[in-house]
N, C-alpha and C positions, 0 to 999 in steps of 0.2 A: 438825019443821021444821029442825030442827039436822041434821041426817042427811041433810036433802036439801042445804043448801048444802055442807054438805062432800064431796056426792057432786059436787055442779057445781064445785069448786072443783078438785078433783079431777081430774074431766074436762075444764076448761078448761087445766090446767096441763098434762094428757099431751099434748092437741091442739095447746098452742102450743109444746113441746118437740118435736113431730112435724115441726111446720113449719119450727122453725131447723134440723132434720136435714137436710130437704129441700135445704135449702140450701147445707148444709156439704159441702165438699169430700168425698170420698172417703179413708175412714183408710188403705185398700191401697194398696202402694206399689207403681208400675208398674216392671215389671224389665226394662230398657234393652234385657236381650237377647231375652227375649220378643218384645218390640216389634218386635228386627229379623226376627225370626224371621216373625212377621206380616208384615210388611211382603214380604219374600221371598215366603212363599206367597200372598200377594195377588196379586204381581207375576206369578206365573209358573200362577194358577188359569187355569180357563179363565173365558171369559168371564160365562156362567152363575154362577158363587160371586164373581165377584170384589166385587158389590154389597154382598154380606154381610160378605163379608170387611175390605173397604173401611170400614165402615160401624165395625166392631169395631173397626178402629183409630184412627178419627176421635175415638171414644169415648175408648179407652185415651190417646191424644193430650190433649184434654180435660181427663181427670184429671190430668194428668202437669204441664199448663199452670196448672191449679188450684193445684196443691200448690207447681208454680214461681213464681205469684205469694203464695200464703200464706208464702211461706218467706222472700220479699222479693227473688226473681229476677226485676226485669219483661225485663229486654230476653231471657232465657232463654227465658220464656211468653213473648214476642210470635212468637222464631222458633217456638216450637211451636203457637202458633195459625197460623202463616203454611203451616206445613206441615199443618195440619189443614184450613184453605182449599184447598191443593194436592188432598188425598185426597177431598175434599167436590166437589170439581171432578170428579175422575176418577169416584164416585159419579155425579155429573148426566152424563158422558160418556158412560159404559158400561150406562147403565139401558137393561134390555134388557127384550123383553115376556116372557121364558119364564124367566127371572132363576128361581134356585133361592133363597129364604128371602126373597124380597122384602118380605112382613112383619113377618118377624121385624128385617130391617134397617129398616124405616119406623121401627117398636116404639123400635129401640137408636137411631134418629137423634132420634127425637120425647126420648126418655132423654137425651140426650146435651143439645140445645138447652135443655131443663130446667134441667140440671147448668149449663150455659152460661150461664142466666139468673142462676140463684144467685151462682154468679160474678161477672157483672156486677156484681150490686148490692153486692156488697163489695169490688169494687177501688178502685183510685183512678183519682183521673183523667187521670193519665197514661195507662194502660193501657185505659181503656173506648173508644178508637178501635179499636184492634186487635178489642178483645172485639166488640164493635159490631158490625163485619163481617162477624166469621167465624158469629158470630148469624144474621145476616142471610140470610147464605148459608147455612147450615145448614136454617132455616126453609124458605128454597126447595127446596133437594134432599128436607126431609118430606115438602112437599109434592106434588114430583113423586112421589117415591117412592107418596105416597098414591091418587093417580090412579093408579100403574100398578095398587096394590091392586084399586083397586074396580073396575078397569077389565076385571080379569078375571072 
């Protein structure tokens, strides 16, 4: 009987340390020139990559906004959620039907609103309008993103 509660105790402690992971920012830190560098081959992909492409860096944005509110930059993260609405936009613009990794970018956008959500619920409240949004709209572009999935 002893054996078994300390196997649940056990398991309850991995499962509830799994879920603050869930939540917790990302420990890599995003390297500014990386990002431009993304940003450049987004810009200049063809039309076919640039969903995935796009998608990859709404992410890396994300994290970068994450770690600018955990550090205590909000108006830093807000321009960086502002510019992650920007790229989420051009996402819902250029969704195309023959789009190369269009799953794979659903996968990293569905990851990304995740990551987004965690977020949320530890900022303050200053910042959960911004967060709110770019949520909001993220949520949308899965979604269309999703349809193009299954659509093929």
């Amino acid at each position: 009987m002893r054996f078994v509660a300390t196997t649940l105790a056990i398991s309850a402690l991995a499962f509830s340390l799994s879920c603050v992971r869930a939540f917790a920012v990302d420990d890599r830190l995003v390297d500014p020139q990386a990002m431009a560098a993304l940003v450049a081959k987004a810009d200049q992909a063809q039309p076919k990559e640039q969903c995935f492409l796009y998608a990859e860096l709404v992410h890396d944005m994300t994290e970068l906004a994450g770690q600018q509110l955990s550090s205590g930059e909000g108006d830093r993260a807000s321009a960086t959620l502002k510019q992650v609405q920007q790229y989420a936009q051009k996402i819902h613009m250029g969704l195309a039907e023959d789009g190369k990794k269009m799953k794979n970018a659903e996968q990293l956008v569905r990851h990304t609103s995740f990551r987004l959500t965690g977020i949320l619920n530890a900022a303050s409240y200053e910042d959960r309008q911004v967060l709110q949004a770019t949520l909001k709209q993220l949520e949308q572009v899965q979604t269309e993103l999703m349809m193009q999935v299954f659509k093929k």
